[in-house]
Every structure is written in C-alpha cells, then in structure tokens.
N, C-alpha and C positions, 0 to 999 in steps of 0.2 A: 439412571436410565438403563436400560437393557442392550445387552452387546450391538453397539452399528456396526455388521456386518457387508454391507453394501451402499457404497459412496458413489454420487454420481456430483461430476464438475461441469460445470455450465460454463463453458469459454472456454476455446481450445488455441489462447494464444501461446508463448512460451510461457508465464507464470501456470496459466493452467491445465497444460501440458506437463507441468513439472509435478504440479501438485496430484495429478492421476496418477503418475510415476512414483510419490510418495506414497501416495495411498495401496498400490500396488505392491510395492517394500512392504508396507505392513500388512501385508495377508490378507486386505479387504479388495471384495467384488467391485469394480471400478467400472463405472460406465461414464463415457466425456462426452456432451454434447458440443456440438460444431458448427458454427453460424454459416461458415462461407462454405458453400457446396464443394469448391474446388478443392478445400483441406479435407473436408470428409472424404473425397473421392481417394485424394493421395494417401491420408491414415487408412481406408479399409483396403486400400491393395497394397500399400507394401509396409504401413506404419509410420511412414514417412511426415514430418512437418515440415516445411520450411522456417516457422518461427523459432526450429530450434533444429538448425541443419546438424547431421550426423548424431542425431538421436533417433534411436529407434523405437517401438511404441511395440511392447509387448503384444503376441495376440489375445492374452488372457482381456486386455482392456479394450472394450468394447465402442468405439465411434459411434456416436447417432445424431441425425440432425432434428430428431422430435423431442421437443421440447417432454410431449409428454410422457413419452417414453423415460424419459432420464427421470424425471419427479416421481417415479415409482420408487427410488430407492428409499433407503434409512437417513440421510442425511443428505445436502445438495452442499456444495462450495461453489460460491457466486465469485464466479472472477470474471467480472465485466468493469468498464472504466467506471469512476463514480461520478462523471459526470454525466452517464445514460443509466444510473441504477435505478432511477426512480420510475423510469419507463420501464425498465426488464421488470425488476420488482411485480408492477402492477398488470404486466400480461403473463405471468408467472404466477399469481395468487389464483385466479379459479381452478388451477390445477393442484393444490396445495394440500394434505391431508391435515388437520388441524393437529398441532403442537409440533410438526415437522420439524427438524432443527435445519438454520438456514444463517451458513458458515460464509459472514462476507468476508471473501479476502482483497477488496479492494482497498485501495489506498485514495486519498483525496477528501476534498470537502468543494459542498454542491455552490455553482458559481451562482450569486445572487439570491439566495438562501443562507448560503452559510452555513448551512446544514453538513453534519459528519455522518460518513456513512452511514454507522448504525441507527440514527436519527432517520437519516432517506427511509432506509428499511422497514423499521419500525411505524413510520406512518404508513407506507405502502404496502405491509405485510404483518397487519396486528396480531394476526394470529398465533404466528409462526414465533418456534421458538429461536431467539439471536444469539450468534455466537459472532467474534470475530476471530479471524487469523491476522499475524502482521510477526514482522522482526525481521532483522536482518540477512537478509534473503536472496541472493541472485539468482535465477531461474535454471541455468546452465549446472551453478554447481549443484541444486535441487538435484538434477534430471539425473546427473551423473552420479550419484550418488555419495556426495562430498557431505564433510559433517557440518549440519548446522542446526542452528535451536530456534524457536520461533516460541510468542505467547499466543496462546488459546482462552479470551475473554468470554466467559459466558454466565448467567447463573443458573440455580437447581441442580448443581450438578452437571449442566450440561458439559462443562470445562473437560472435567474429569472423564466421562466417557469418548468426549472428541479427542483426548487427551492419547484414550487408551486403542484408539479406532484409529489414527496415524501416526505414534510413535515407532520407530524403528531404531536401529543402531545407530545409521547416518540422521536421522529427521529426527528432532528433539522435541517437542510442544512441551513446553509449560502453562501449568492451569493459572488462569484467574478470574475474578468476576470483576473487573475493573474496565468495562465495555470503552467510556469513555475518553480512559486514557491511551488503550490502546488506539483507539481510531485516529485522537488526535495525535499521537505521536507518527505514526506513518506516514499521516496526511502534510504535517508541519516539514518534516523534514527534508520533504524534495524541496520544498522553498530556500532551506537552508543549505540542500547543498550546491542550486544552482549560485546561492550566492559565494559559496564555496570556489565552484567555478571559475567565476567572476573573479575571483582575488586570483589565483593558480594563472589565469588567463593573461592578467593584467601585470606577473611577475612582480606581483608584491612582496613576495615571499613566504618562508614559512611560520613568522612569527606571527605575521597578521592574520594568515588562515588557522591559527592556532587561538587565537583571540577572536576572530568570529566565528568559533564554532563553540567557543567557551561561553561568549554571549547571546548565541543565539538560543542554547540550550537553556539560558536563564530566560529568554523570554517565552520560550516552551513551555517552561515551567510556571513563570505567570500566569498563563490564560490555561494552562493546566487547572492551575489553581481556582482560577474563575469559577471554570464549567464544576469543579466539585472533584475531578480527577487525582489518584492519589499519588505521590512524590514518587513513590518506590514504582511504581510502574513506569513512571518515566525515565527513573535513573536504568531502569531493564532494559531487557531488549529491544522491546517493541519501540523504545521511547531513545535513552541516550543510543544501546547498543544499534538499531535501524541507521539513528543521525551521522554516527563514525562511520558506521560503512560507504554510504550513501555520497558522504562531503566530502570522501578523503579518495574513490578508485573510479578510477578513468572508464570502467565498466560500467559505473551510474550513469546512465541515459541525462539524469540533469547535472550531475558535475558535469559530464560531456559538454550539454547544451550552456552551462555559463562559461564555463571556459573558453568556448567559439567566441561567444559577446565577448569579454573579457580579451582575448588578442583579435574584436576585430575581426573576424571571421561569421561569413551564415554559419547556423547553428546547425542548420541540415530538417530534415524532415522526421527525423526520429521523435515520437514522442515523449516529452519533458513534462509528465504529471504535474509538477510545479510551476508553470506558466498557469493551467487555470487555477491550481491551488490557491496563489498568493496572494490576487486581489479577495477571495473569496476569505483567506485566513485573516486581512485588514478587516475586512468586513465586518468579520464575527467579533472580533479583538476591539475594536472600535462600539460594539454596541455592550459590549462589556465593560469599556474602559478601562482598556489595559493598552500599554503604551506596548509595541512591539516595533522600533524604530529598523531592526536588520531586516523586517518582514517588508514592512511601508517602501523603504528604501529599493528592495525588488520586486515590489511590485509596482512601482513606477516605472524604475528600468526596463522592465519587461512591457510595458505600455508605450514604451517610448516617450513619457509626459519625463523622464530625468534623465540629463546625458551621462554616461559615462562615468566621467571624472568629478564631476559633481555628484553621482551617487557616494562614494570613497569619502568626498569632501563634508558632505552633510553629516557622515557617521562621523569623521573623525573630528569634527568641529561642534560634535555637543559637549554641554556644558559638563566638567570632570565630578562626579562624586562618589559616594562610597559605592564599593561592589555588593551586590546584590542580586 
C-alpha cells in the first residue's frame, strides 16, 4: 500500500486518546473522533480529557464529533468496546471508501455470538480492508510516551504499511497476518486475569497465581488451536506477552476487578472487559469442544451461579494428568 499519511481514531476514550498520541509521535495527520460532546468541548479548548487526567492533546491533533469527517482519512483505528462494534461497524460503512483499512483495536468477544472481533467487523464491513492492533498495552504509558511493542495482524501487505504509519521510538508495532490469533489472545486474557485477581484477592499466594497463569495460557492455546490460530503469535505479544501484563499489575482494570471478588470487596464500577468476555469465550470453546476448565470456572463466578471457594475447589480437585 502507499504511504498512510493521515490516521483518524474513532473513540476518544483513554486507549484512544493514546493511540492519536501515538500516531502523532509518528509524524502522521491525526484526526480523533469524539462520542461525548462534553470531551469534545474540553479537547477543542484546552486538549484536556478527563479519561486520561494530566495529559495534554497536542493541537496538531484535531477533535471532531463527525463521524464523517474522520472517514475521510487513510486509515481509521476503531477503539470502541466489542461489545457495540457491531452496531458502530454498520453505521460507519455507508461512509466507507471501498478497500479503506479499518484497524480494530478492541479487545473482546461478542456475548452470545461468540464472535472475535475481527469476525464482528468483517461481517459488518466486507468491504473494508482488516487489520488489528493488540499487545500489551496500558494507555497511560502509551500517552506518555513510555516504550512499548504491540502486534499489527493484517494481510496484503496491509501489516507492513500500518506498521510503518505508527512505528516510533517509544511505540513498536510488529507485522503479522495472523488476525485470529491476535484477536483471541486479547480477548482471552481479561478473563485470565480477572481470574488472576481472584487468586491475589483470596491470598493464595504466589505459587498458585503462577500456576494459573501457566494453565490458563495452555488453555489459550487450545482453542487457539481450534479456531486455526498460530502458536507463535500467542506465545508473542499479543497472546502470552498481553496475558503477563494484564494478570500480574494492579493497573489491569480486571486484575483489579477479581481481586475485589477475591478479598470480598465490590469491585467498583470501573469496566472489567472480562466479565462479558468470559461466558462469551465458554461459549465459543464449548462449540468447538475444547475444554477450558480456568475460563468455565470464572465465568460462573462472575455469574454468581459458583461460590467463591468452590470455584478454587473445583480447579484444584480435577482429576491429576499429564501437562499439556
């Protein structure tokens, strides 16, 4: 593809607030569209967000709350939840120029479908060319311009020019065309690290959050396997390196949120992407037939259908065999 010169992000929460910021680093035209009037008002006067207090918003990067206006650019980066992408997706296509590249950086899988992102998109936006972003990622150090590496799943090529359209010093994209795994490893991992939480919470210790993180990422790797995903991308960034960060710092929104459940505490109102993740990742696992017994286990807990101490109890009373 030909140089993408001008990127425009669609959701001005702190993820993509961060990601204009990156794209900004790398010498691209940045336009950020903005759902809630009240953030647009405060980004066009003083650059201010609140989703990411004491960051400032260059005025090279431009605020807009028209939709259409932003789909004018080279490329769009979708940072909306994934459990509304299927709606943005489909009032976003008549505005679409055909082969457009259209860069989800959400994380998630669709509840009651079972659907991975790039899947939502792709039914709601045939035309359009797919890419994803994902990898281990906190938004803050994004903004601030702290080092970090992310994978860039796309084909034709597209990898490589998104590649070359946000790389910076700080901001790393690595190419691949391995859509699938990148989706599912993002999506998988809040699940894992609320259960992560969960153990931290409950003062298990660290042997045992060391052991459910070591098998949760085998069962990652299962329905990896399933869907046709390939190994090497989950042992990367998008896949193991996303899970380590995620399971193990008190800055994860879902470590946070199982850690609450875990000592017994409301978890608060912050959103924990892995509450709807997890019945939606049984889901899919279940129609594949792949046993993911640390997914099942919280996604009951989080349903309230498993107490507590019987979720701990049911993992640690399966039957012993070989690792795998």
């Amino acid at each position: 593809m030909s140089r993408i010169s001008h990127i425009a992000v669609l959701g001005a929460g702190a993820w993509g607030t961060a990601l204009a910021l990156a794209a900004h680093a790398a010498g691209r035209r940045v336009t950020l569209w903005v759902r809630e009037p009240d953030i647009l008002a405060s980004l066009q006067a003083a650059g201010d967000n609140p989703f990411l207090p004491g960051v400032k918003l260059p005025g090279a990067i431009a605020p807009t709350g028209s939709l259409a206006e932003a789909a004018k650019a080279e490329a769009l980066l979708l940072v909306v939840p994934a459990q509304v992408l299927h709606g943005f997706v489909t009032t976003l296509t008549p505005l679409l120029r055909e082969g457009l590249p259209l860069v989800i950086c959400a994380k998630g899988i669709e509840k009651g479908s079972g659907r991975l992102v790039t899947e939502i998109a792709a039914a709601a936006a045939p035309g359009a060319a797919l890419a994803i972003l994902s990898g281990p990622s906190f938004a803050r150090d994004v903004a601030l311009g702290l080092p970090t590496a992310v994978t860039i799943a796309a084909e034709d090529g597209l990898a490589g020019a998104l590649q070359t359209a946000l790389g910076s010093a700080a901001f790393r994209p690595y190419a691949s065309d391995d859509l699938t795994g990148v989706a599912l490893g993002g999506a998988a991992k809040n699940v894992y690290a609320i259960a992560c939480g969960v153990v931290e919470g409950m003062g298990l210790g660290e042997n045992a959050r060391a052991a459910l993180l070591a098998r949760s990422f085998a069962e990652l790797a299962r329905l990896g396997e399933a869907l046709g995903a390939r190994r090497e991308t989950l042992m990367g960034l998008s896949g193991l390196g996303d899970l380590v960060l995620t399971a193990t710092s008190k800055s994860s929104r879902n470590f946070s949120y199982g850690e609450a459940l875990g000592a017994g505490r409301p978890p608060g109102a912050a959103l924990a992407e892995g509450v709807d993740t997890a019945p939606a990742l049984v889901t899919r696992a279940k129609a594949l037939g792949v046993e993911m017994p640390i997914a099942e286990a919280t996604a009951d807990l989080l349903s309230g259908t498993l107490p507590l101490e019987q979720a701990v109890m049911r993992l640690m009373s399966r039957p012993l065999k070989a690792e795998q």
